[in-house]
PADRENNU-258932 format. One record per atom (N, C-alpha, C): residue in one letter; atom name; x, y, z. Coordinates in nm, 4 decimals, decimal comma. Layout:
<site A; CA; <X; Y; Z>>
...
This chain:
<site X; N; <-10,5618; 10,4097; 10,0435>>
<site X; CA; <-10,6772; 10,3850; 9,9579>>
<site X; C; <-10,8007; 10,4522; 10,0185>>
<site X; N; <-10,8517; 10,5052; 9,9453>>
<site X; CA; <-11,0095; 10,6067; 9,9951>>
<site X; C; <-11,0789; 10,5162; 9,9454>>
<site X; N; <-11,2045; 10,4781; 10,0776>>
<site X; CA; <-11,2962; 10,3817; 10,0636>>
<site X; C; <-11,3916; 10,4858; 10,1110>>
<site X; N; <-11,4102; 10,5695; 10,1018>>
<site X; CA; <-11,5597; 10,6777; 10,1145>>
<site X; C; <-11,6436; 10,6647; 9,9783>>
<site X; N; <-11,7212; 10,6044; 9,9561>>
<site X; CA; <-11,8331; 10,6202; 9,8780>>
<site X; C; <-11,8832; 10,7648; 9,8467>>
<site X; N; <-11,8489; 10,8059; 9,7325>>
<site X; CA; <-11,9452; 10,9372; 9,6823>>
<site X; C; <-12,0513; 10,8933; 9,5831>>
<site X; N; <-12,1899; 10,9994; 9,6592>>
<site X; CA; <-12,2802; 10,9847; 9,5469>>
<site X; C; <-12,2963; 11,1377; 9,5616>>
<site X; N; <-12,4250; 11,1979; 9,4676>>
<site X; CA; <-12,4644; 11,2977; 9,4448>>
<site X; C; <-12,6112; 11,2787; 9,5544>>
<site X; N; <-12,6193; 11,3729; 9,5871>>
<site X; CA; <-12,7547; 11,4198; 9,6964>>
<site X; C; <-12,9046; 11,3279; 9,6693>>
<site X; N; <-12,9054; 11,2608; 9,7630>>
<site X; CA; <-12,9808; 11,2202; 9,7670>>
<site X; C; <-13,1081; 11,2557; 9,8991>>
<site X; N; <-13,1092; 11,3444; 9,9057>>
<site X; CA; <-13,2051; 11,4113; 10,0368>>
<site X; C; <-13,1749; 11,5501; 9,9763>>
<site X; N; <-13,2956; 11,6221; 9,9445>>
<site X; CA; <-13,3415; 11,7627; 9,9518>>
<site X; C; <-13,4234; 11,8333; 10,0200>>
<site X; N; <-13,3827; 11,8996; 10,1406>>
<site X; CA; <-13,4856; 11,9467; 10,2348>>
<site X; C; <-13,4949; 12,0792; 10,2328>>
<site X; N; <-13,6061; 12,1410; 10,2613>>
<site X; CA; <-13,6625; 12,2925; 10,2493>>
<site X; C; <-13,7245; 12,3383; 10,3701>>
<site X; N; <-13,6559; 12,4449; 10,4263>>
<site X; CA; <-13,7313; 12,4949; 10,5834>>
<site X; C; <-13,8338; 12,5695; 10,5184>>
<site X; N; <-13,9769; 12,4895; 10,5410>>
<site X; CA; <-14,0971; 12,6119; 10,5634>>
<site X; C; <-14,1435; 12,6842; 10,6332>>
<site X; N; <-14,0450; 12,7462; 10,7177>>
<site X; CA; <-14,0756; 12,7846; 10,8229>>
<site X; C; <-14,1449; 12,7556; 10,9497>>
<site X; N; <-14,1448; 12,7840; 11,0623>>
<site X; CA; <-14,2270; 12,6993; 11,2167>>
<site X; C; <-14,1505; 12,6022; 11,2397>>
<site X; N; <-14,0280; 12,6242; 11,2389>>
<site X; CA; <-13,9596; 12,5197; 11,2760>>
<site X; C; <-13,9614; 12,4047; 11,2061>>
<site X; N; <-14,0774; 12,4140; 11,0715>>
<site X; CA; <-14,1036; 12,2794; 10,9835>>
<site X; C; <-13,9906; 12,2941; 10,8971>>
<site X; N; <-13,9762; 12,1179; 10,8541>>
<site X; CA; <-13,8785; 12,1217; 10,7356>>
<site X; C; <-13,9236; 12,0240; 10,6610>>
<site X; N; <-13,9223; 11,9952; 10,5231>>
<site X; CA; <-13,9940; 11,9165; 10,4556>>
<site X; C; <-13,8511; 11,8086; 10,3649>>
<site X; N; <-13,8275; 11,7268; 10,3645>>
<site X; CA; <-13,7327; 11,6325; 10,3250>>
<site X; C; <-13,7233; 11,5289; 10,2210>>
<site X; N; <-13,6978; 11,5998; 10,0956>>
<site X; CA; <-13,6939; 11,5004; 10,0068>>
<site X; C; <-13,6386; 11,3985; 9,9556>>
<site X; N; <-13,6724; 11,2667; 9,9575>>
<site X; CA; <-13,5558; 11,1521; 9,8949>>
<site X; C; <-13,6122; 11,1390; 9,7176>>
<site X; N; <-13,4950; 11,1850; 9,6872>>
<site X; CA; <-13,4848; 11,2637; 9,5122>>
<site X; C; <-13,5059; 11,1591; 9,4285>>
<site X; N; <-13,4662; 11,0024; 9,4442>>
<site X; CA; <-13,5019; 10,9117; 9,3814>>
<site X; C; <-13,6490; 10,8519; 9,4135>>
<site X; N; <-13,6776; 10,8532; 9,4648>>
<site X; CA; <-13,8215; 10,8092; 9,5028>>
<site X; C; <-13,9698; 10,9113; 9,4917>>
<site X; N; <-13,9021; 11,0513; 9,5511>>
<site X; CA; <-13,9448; 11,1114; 9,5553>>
<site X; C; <-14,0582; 11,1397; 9,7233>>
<site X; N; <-14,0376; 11,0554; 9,7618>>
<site X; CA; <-14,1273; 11,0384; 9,8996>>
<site X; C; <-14,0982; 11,1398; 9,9873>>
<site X; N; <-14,1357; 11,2501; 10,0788>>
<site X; CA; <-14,0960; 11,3451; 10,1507>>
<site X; C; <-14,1463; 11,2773; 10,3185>>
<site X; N; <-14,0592; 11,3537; 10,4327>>
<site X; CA; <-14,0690; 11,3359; 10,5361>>
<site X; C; <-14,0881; 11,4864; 10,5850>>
<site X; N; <-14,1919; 11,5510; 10,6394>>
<site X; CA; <-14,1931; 11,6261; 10,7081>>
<site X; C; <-14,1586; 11,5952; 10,9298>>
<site X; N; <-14,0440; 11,7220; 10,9472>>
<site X; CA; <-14,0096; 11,7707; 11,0869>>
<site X; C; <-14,0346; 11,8653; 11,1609>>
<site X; N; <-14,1073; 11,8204; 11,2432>>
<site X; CA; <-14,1563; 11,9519; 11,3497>>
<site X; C; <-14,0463; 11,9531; 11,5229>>
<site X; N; <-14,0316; 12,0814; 11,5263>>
<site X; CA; <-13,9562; 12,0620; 11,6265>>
<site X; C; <-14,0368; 12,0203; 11,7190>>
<site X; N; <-14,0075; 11,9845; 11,8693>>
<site X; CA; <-14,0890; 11,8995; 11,9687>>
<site X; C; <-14,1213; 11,9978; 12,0633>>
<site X; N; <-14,2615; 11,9530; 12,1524>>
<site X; CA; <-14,3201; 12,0443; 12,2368>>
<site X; C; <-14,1952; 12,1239; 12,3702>>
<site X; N; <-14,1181; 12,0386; 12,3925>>
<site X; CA; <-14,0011; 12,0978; 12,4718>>
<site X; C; <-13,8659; 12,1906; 12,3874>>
<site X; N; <-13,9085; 12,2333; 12,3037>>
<site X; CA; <-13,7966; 12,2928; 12,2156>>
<site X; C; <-13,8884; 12,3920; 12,1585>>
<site X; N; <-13,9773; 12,4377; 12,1523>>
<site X; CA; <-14,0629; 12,5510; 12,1004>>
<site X; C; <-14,1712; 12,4821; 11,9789>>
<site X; N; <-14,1371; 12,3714; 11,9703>>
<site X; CA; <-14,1708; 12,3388; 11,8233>>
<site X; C; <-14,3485; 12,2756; 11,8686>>
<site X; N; <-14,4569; 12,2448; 11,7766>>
<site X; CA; <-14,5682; 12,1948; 11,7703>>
<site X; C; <-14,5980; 12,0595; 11,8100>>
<site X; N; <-14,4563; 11,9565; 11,7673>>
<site X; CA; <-14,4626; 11,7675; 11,7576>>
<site X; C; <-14,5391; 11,7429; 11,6723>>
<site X; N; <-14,5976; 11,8150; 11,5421>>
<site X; CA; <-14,7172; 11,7317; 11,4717>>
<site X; C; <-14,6692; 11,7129; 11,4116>>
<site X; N; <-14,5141; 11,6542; 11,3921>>
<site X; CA; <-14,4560; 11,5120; 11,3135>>
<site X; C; <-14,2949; 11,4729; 11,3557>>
<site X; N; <-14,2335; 11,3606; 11,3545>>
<site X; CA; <-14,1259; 11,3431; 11,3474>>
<site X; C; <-14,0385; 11,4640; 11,3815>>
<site X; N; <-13,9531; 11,4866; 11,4945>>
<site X; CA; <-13,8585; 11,5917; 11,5288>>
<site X; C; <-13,7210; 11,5147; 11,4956>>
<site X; N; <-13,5951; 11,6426; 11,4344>>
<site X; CA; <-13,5132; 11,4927; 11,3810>>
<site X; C; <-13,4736; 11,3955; 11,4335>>
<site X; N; <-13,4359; 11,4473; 11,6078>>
<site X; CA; <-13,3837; 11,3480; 11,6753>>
<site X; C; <-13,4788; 11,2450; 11,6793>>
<site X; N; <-13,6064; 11,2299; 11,6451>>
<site X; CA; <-13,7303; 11,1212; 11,6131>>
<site X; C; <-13,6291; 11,0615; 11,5339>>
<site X; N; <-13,6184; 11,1090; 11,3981>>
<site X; CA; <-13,6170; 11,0181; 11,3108>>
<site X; C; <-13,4550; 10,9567; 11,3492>>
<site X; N; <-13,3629; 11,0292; 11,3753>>
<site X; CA; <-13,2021; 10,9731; 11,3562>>
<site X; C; <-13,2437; 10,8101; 11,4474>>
<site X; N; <-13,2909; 10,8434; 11,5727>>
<site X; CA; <-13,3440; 10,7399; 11,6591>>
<site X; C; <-13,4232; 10,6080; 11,5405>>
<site X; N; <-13,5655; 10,6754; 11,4730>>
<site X; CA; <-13,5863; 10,5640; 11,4523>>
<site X; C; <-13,5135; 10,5080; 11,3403>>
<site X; N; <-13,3894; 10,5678; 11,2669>>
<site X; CA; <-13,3337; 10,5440; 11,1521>>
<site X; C; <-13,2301; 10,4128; 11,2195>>
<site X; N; <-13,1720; 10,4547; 11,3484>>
<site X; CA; <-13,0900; 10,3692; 11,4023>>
<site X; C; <-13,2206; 10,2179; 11,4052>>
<site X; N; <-13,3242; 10,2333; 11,4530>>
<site X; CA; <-13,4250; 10,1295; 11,4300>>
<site X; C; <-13,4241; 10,0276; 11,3536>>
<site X; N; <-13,4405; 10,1215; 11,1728>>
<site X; CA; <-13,4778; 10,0850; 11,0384>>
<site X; C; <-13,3513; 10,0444; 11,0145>>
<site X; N; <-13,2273; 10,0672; 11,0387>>
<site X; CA; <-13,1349; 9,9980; 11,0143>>
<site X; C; <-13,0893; 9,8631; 11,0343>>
<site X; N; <-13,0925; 9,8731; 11,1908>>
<site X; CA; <-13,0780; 9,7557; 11,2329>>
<site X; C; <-13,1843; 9,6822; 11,2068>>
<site X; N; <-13,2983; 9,6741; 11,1836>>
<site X; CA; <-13,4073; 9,5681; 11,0987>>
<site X; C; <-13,3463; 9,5400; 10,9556>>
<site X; N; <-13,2317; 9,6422; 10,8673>>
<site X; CA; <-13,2111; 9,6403; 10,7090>>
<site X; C; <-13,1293; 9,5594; 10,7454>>
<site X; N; <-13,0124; 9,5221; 10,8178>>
<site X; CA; <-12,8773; 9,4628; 10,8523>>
<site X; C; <-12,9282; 9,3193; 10,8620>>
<site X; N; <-13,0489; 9,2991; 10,9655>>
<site X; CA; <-13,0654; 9,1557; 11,0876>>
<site X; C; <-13,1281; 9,1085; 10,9215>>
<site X; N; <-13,2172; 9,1548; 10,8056>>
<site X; CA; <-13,2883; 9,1113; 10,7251>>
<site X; C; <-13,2541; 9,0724; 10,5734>>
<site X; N; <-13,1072; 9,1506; 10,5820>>
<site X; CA; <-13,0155; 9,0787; 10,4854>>
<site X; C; <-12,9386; 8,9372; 10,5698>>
<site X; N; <-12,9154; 8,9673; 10,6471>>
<site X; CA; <-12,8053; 8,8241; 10,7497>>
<site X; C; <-12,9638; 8,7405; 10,7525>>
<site X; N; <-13,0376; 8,7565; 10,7879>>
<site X; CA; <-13,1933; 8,6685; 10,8050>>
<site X; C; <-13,2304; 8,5945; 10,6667>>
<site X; N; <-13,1706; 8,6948; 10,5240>>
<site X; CA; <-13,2206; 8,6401; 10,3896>>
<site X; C; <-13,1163; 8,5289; 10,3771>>
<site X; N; <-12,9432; 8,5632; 10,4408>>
<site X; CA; <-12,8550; 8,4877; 10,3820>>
<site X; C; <-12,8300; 8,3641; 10,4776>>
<site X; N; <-12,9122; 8,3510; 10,5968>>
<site X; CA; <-12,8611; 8,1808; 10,6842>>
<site X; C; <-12,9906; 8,1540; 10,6607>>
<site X; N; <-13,1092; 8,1555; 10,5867>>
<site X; CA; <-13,3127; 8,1304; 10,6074>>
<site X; C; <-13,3476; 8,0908; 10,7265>>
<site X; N; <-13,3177; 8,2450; 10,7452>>
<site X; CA; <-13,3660; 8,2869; 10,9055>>
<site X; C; <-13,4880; 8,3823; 10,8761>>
<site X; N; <-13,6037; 8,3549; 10,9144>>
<site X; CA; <-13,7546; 8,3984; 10,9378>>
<site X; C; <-13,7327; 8,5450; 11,0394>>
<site X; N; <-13,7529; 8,6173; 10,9821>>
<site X; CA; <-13,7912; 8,7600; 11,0889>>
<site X; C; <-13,8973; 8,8110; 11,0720>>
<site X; N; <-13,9933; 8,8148; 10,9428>>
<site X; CA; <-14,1356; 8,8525; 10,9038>>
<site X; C; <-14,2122; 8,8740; 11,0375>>
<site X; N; <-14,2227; 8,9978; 11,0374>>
<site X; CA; <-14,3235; 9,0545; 11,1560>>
<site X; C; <-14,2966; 9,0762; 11,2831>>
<site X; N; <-14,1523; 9,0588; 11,2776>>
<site X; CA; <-14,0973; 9,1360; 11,3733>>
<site X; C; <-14,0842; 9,3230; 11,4552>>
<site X; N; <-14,0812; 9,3339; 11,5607>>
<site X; CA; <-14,1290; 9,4998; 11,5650>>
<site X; C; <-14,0012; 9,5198; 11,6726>>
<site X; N; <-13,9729; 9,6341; 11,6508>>
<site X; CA; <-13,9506; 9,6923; 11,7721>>
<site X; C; <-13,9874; 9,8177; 11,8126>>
<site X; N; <-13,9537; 9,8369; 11,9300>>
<site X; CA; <-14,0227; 9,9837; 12,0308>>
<site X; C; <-13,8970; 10,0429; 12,0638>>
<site X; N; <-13,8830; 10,2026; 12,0065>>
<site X; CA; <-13,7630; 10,2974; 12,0529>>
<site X; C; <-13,8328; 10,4012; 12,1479>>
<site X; N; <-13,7232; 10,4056; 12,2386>>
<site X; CA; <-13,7365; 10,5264; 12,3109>>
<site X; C; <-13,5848; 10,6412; 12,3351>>
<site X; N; <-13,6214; 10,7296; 12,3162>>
<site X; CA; <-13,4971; 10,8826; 12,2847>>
<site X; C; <-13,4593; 10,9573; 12,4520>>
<site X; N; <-13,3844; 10,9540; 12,5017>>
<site X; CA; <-13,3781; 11,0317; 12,5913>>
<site X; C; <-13,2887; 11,1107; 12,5921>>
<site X; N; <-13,3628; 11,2877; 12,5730>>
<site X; CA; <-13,2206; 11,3604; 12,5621>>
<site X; C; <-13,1292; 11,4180; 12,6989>>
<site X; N; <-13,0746; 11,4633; 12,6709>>
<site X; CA; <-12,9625; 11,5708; 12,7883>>
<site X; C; <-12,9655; 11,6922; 12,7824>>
<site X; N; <-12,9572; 11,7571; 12,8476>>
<site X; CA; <-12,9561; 11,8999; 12,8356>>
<site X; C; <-12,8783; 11,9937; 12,7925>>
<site X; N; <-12,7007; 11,9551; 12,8521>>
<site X; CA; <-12,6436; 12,0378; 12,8376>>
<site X; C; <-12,5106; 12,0198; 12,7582>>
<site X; N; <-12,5086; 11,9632; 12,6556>>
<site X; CA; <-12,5724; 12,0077; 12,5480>>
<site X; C; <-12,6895; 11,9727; 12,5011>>
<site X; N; <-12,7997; 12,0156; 12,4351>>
<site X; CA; <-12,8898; 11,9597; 12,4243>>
<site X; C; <-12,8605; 11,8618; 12,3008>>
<site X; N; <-12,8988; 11,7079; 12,3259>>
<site X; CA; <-12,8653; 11,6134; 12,2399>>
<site X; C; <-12,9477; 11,5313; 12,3033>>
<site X; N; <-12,9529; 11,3772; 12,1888>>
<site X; CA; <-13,0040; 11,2674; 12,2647>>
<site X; C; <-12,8439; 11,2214; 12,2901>>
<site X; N; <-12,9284; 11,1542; 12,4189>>
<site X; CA; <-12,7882; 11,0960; 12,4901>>
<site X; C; <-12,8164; 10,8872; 12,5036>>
<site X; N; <-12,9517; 10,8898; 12,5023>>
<site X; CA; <-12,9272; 10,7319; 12,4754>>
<site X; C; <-13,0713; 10,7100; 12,3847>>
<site X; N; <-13,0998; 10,5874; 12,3222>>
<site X; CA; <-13,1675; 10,5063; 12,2788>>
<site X; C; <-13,1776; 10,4033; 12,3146>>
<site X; N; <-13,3214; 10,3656; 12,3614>>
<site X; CA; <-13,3257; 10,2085; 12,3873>>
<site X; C; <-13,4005; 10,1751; 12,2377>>
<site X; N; <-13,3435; 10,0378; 12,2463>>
<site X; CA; <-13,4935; 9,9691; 12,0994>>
<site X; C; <-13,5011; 9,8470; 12,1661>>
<site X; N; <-13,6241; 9,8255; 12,1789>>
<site X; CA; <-13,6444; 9,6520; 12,1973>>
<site X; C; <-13,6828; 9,5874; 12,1099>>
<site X; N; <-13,6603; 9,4874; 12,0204>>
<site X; CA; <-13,6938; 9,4088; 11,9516>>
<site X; C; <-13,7461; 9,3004; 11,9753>>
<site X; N; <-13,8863; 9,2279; 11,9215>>
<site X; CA; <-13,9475; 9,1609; 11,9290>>
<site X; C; <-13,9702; 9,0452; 11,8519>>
<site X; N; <-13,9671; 8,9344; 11,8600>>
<site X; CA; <-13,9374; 8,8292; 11,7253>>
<site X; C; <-14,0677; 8,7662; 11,7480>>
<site X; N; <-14,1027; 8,7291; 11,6283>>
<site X; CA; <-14,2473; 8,6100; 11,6202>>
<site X; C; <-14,2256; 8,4825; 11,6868>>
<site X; N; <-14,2908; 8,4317; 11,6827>>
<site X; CA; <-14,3071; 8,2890; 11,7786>>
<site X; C; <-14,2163; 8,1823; 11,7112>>
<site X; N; <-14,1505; 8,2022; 11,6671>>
<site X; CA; <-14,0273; 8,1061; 11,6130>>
<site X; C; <-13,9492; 8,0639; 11,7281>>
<site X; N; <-13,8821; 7,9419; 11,7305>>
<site X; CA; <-13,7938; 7,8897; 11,8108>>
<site X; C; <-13,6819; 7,9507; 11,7171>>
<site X; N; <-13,5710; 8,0139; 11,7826>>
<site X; CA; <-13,4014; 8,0270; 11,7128>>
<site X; C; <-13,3463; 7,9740; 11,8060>>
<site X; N; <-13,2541; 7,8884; 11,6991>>
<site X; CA; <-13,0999; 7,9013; 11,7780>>
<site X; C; <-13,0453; 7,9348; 11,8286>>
<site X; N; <-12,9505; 7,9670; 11,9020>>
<site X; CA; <-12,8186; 8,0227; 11,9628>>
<site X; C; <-12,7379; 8,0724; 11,8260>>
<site X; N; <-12,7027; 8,0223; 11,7576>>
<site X; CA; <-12,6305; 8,0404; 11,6583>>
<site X; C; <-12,7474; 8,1908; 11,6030>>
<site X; N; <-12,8367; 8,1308; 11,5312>>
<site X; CA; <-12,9545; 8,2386; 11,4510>>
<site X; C; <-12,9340; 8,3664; 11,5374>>
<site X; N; <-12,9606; 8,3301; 11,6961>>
<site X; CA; <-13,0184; 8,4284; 11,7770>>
<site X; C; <-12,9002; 8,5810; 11,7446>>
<site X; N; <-12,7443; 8,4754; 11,7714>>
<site X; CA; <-12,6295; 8,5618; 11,7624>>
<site X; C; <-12,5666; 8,6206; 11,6157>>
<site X; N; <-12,6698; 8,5536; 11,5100>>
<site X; CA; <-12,6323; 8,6218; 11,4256>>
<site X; C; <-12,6969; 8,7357; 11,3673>>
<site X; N; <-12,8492; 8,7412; 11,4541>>
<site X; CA; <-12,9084; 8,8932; 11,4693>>
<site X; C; <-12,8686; 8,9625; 11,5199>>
<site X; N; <-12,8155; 8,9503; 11,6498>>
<site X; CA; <-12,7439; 9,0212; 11,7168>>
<site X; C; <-12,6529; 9,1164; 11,6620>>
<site X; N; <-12,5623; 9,0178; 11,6083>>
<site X; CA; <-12,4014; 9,0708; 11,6145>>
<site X; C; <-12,4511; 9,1891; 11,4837>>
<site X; N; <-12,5539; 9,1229; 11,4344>>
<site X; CA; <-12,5609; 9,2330; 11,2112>>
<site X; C; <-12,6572; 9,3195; 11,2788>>
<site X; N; <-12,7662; 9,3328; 11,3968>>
<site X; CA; <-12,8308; 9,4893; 11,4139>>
<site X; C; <-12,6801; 9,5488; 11,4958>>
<site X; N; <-12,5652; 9,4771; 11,5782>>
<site X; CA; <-12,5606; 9,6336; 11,6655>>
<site X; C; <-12,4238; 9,6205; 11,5436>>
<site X; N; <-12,3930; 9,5881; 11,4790>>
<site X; CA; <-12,2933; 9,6279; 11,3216>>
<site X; C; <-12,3318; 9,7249; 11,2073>>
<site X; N; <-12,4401; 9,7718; 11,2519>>
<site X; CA; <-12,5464; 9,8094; 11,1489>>
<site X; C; <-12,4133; 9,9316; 11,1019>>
<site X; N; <-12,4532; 10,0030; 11,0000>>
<site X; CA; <-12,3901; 10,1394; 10,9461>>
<site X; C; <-12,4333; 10,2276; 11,0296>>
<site X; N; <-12,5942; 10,2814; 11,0875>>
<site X; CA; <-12,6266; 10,3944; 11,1297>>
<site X; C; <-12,5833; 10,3635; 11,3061>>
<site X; N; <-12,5518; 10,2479; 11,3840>>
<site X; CA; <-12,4800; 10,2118; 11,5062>>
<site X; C; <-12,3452; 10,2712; 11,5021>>
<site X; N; <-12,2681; 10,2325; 11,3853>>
<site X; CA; <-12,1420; 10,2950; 11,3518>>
<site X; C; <-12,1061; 10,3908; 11,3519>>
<site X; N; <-12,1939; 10,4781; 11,3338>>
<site X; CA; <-12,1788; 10,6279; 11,2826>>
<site X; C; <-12,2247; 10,6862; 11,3692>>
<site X; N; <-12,3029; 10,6609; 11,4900>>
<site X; CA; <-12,3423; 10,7386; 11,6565>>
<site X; C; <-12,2319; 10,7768; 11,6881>>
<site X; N; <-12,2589; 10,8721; 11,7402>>
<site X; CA; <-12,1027; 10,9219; 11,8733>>
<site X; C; <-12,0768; 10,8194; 11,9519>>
<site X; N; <-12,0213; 10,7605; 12,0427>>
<site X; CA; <-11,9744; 10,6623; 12,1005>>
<site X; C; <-11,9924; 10,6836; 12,2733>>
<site X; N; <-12,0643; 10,8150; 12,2615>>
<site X; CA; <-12,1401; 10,9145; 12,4203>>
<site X; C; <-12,2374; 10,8549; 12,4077>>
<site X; N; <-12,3391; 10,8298; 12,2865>>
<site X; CA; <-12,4457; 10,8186; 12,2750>>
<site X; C; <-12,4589; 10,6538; 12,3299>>
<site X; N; <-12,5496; 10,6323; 12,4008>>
<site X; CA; <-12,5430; 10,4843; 12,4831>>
<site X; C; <-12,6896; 10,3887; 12,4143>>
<site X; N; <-12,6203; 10,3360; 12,3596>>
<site X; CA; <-12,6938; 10,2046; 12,2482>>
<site X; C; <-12,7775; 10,0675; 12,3456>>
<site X; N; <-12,8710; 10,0929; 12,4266>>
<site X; CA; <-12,9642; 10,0297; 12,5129>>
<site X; C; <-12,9780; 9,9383; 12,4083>>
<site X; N; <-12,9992; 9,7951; 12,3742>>
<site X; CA; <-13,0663; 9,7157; 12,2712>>
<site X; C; <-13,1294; 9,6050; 12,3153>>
<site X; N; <-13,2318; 9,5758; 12,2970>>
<site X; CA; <-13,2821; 9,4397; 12,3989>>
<site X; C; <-13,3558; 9,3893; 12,2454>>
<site X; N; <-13,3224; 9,2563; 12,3024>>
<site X; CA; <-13,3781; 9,1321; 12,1916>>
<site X; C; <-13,4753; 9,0374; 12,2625>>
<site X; N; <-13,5563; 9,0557; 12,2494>>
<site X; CA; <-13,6666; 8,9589; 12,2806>>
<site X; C; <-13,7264; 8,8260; 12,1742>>
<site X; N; <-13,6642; 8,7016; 12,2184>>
<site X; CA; <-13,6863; 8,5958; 12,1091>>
<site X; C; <-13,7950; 8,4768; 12,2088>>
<site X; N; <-13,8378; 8,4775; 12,1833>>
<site X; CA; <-13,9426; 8,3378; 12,2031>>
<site X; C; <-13,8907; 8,2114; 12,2551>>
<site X; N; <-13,9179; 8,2044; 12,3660>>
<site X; CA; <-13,8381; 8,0662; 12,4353>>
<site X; C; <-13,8653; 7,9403; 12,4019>>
């Protein structure tokens, strides 16, 4: 049985040259511009992709913890976290991500705590990393 989901394109991106690329999401219409980064020839005056794949792994795991958060009424509102990318050289890639996550002044459970847990590092875009790539994740909850 084929369980691959097909849709039709939903991201249209256009190199404008300088290493820029401009990125369209076709239903919305909202664009993301990419600049390559000051260590790669590029300017940094926006998001380089490995920026975004990093902070996508982020936005995910906040989409995952905030459906499991809607379905036990578990409070996450205003929660943040902080990523950091560190690449490798040879090949040039990122080779790890840390994210720390930060929770509001709520008391959780044990139970709550582990069921953020377990739905950010389950996320789809966790899944789909290379398995080289080393998934740093720290949860910071309010004692």
């Amino acid at each position: 049985m084929n369980t691959r989901i097909r849709r039709m394109a939903t991201i249209e991106t256009i190199y404008q040259g300088g290493l820029r690329t401009q990125a369209k999401h076709v239903y919305s219409g909202n664009t993301i511009i990419t600049d390559a980064p000051l260590d790669n020839q590029g300017k940094a005056e926006a998001f380089s992709p490995t920026d975004l794949m990093s902070a996508s792994l982020g936005s995910c795991m906040f989409t995952i913890m905030g459906i499991a958060a809607r379905e036990h009424g578990i409070d996450i509102d205003g929660s943040t976290c902080s990523i950091t990318k560190i690449m490798a050289a040879d090949p040039r890639r990122v080779s790890e991500i840390q994210i720390t996550f930060n929770f509001p002044e709520i008391i959780y459970t044990e139970k709550q705590r582990a069921i953020l847990e377990r739905s950010a590092r389950n996320c789809p875009v966790a899944k789909s990393l290379h398995p080289d790539l080393v998934q740093n994740i720290v949860f910071n909850f309010k004692d």
